[in-house]
Rosetta silent file (secondary structure, phi, psi, omega in degrees, C-alpha in Angstrom):
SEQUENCE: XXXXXXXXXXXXXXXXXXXXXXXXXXXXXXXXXXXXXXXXXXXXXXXXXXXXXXXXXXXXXXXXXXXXXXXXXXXXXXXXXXXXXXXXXXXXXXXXXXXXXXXXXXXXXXXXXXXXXXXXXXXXXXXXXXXXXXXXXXXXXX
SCORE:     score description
SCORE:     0.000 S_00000001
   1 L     0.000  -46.663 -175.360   13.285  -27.980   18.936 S_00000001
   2 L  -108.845   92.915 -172.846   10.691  -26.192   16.913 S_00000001
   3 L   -84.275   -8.658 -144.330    9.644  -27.564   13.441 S_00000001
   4 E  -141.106   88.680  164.070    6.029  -26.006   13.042 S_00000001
   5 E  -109.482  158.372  162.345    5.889  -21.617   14.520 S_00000001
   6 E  -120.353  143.344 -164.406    2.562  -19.853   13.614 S_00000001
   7 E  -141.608  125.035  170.953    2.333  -16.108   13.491 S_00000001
   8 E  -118.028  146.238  177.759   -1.284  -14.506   13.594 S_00000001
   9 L  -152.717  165.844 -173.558   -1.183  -11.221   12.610 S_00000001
  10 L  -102.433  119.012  175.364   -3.527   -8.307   11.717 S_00000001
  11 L   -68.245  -34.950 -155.327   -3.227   -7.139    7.916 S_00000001
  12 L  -105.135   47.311  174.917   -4.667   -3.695    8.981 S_00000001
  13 L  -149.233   59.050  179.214   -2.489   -3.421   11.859 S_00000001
  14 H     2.587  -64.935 -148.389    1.711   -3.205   11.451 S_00000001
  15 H   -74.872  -27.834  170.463    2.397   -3.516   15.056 S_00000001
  16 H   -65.497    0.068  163.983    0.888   -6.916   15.005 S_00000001
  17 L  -142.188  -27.673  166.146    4.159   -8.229   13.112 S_00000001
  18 L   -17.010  -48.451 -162.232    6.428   -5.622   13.010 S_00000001
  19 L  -112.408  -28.314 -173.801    8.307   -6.778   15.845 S_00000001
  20 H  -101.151  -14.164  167.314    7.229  -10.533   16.065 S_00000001
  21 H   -37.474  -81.128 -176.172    7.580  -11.287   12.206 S_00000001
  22 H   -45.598  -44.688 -170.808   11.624  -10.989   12.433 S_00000001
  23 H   -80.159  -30.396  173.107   11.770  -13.105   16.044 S_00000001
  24 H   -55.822  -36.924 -173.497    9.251  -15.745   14.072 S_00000001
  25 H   -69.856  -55.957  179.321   11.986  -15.709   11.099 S_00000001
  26 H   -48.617  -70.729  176.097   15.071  -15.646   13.127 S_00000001
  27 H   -51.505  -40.017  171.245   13.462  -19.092   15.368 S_00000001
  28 H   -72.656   -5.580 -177.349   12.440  -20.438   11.953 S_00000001
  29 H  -106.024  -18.386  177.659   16.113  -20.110   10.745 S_00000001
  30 H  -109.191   -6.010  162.089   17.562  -21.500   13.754 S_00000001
  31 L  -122.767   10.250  151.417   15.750  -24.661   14.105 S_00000001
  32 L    91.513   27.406 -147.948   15.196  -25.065   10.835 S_00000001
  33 L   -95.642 -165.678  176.200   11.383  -25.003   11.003 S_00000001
  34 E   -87.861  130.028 -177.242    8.337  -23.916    9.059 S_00000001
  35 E  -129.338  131.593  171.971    6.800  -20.611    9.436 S_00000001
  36 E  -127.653   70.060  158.904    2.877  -20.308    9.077 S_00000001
  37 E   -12.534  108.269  175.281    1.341  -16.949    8.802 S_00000001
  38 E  -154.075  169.031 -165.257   -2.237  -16.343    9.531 S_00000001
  39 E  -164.687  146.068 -162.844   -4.867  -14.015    9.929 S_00000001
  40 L   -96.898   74.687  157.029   -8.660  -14.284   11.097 S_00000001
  41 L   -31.362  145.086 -178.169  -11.347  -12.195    9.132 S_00000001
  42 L   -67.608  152.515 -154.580  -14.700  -11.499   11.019 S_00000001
  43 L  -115.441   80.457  156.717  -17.527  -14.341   10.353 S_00000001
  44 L   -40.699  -49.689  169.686  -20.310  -12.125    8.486 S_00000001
  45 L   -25.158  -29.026  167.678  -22.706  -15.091    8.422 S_00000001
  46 L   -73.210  124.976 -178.014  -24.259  -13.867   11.621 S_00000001
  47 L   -37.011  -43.347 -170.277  -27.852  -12.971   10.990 S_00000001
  48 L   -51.829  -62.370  177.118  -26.890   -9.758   13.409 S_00000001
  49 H   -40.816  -57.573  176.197  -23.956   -9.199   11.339 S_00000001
  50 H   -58.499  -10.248  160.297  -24.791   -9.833    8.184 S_00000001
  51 H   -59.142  -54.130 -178.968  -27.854   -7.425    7.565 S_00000001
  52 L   -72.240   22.258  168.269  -25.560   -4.643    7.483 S_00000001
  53 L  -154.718  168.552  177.337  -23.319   -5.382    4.424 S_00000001
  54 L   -61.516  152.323 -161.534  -23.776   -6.572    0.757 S_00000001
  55 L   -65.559  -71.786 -172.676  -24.208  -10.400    0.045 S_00000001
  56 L    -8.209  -55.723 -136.028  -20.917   -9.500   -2.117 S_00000001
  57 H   -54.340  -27.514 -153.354  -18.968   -8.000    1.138 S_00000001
  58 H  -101.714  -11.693  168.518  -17.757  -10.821    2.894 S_00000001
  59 H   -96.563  -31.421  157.962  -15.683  -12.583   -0.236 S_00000001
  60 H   -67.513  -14.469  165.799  -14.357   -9.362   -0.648 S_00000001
  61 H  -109.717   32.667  153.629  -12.579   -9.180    2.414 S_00000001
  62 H   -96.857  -65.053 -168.798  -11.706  -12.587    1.998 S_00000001
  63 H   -42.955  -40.942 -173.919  -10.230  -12.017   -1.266 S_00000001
  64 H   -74.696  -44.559  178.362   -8.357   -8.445   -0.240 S_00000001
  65 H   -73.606  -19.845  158.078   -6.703  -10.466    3.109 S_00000001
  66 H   -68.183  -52.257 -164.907   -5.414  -13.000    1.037 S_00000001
  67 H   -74.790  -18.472 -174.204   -3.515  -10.983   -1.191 S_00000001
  68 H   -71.280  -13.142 -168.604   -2.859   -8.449    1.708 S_00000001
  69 H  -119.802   -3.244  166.407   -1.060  -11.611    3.538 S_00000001
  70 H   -71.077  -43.129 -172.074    0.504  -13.101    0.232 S_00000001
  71 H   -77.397  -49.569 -160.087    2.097   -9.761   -0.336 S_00000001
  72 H   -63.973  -31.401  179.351    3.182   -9.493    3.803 S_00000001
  73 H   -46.721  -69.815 -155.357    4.883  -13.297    2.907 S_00000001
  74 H   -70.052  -14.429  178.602    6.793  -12.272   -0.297 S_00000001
  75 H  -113.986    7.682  147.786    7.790   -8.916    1.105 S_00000001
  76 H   -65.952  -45.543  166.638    8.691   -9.875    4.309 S_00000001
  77 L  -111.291  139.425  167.020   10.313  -13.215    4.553 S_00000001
  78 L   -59.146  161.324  148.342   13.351  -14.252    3.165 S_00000001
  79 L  -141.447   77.817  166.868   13.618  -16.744    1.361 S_00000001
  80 L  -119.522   30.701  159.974   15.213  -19.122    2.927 S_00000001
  81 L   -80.605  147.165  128.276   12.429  -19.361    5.375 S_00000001
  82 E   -75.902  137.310 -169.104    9.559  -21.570    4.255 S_00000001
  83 E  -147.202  136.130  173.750    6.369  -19.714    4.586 S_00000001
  84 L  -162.850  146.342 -176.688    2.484  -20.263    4.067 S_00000001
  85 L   -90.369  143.144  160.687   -0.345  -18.209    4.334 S_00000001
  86 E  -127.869  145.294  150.787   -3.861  -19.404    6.357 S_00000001
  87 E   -93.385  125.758 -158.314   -6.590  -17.714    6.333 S_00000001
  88 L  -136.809 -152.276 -178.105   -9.397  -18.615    9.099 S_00000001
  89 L  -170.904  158.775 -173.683  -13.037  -16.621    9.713 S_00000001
  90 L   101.347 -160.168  176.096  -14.478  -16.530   12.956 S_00000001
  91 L   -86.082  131.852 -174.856  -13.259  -15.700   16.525 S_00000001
  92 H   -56.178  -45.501 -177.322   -9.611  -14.924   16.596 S_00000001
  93 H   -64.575  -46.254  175.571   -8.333  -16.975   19.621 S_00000001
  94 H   -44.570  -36.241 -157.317  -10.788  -19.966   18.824 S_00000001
  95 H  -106.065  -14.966  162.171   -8.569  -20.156   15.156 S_00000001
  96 H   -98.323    0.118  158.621   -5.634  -19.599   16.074 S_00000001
  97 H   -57.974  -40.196  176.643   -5.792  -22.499   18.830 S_00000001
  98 H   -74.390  -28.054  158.303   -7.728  -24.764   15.825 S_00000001
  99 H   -65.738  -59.494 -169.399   -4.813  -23.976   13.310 S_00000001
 100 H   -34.988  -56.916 -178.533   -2.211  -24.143   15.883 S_00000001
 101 H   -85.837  -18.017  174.983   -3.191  -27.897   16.615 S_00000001
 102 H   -83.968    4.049 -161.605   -4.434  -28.579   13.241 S_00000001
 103 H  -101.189  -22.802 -161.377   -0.646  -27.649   11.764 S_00000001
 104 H    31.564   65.136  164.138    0.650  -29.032   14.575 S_00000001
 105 L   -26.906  123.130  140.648    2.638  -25.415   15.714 S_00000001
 106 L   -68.279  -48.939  161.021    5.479  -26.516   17.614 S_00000001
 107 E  -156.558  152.730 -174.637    5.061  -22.793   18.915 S_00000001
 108 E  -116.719  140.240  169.187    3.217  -19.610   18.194 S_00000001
 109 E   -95.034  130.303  176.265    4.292  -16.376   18.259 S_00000001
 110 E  -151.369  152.919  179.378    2.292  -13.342   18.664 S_00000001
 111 L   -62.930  172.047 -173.106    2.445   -9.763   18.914 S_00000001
 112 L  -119.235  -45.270  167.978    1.077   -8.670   22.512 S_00000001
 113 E  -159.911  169.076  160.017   -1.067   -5.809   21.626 S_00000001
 114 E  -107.911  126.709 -177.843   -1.679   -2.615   18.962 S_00000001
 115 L   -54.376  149.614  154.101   -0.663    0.515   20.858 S_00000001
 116 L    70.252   -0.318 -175.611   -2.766    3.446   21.423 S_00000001
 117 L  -102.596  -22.682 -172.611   -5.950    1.255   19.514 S_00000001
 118 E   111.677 -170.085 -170.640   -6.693   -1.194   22.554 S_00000001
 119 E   -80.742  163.143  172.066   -5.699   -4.692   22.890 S_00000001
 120 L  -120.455  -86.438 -165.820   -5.730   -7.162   19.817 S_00000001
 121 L   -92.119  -33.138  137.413   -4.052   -9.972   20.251 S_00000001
 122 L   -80.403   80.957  -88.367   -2.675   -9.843   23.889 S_00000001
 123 L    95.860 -154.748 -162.902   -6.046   -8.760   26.212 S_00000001
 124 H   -68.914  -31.527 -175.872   -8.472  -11.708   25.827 S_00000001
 125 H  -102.217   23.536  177.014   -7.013  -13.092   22.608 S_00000001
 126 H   -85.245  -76.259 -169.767   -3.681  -13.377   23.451 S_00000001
 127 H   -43.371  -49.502 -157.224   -4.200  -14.429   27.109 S_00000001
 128 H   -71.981  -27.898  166.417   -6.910  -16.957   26.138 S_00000001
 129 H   -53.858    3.615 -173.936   -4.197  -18.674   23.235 S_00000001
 130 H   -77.216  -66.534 -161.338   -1.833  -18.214   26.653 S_00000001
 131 H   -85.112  -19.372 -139.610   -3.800  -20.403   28.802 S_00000001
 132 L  -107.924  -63.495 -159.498   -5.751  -22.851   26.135 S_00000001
 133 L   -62.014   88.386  155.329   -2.897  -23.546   23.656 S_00000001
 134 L   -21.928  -18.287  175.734   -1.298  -27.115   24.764 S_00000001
 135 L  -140.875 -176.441 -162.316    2.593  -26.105   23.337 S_00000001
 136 E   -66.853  158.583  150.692    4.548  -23.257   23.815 S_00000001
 137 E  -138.547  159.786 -161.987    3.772  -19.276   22.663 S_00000001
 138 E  -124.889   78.118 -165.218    5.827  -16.679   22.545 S_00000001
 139 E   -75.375  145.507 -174.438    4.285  -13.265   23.118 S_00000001
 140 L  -112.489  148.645 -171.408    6.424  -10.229   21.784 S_00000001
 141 L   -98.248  160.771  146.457    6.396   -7.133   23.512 S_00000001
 142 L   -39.916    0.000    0.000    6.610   -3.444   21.471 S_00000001
């Protein structure tokens, strides 16, 4: 049924895989699929943005969320999942719709929100990857 799940997650936020990591793993183990990990970094390139930090700043938090999502792969997944990390920049809903369909996600999984911080990923960028996203998702509650 599923060959292709995607998991977006937040490196500096647990609760965004804690709970949906294992149900991504489990569905990748039981259809025999693909697991894709991925996580969005903010798009510094905006003049607004982009005043306020060091030319430097923005490959460094490229650099630190790759290995921060290399390490959540190897210390996370079994392995007799297949697993691969993406990395995207930009607005979080837009990239994980434009991954979803460029990987071509049979379904995505996502965490619903991180408690007691406000919404992440369930609030607008859950809901809009609800309504936008053309195959199934699978929101996980806490």
């Amino acid at each position: 049924m599923y060959k292709t799940v995607l998991l977006p997650v937040d490196l500096d936020e647990k609760s965004s895989w804690e709970k949906a990591l294992p149900v991504a793993v489990q569905l990748c183990r039981d259809y025999g699929a693909e697991l894709h990990l991925m996580t969005v970094i903010p798009d510094y390139g905006m003049t607004v943005v982009g005043q306020y930090f060091r030319p430097e700043a923005e490959q460094e938090l490229a650099d630190r969320a790759w290995r921060e999502l290399q390490a959540l792969i190897e210390a996370e997944v079994p392995d007799d999942v297949t697993a691969n990390a993406i990395m995207h920049k930009g607005s979080i809903y837009q990239q994980i719709i434009e991954t979803g369909t460029q990987i071509g996600a049979d379904l995505i999984v996502m965490a619903s929100h991180r408690p007691a911080v406000g919404d992440f990923l369930l609030g607008p960028n859950a809901a809009k990857v609800v309504r936008h996203y053309d195959r199934s998702v699978l929101v996980v509650r806490p």
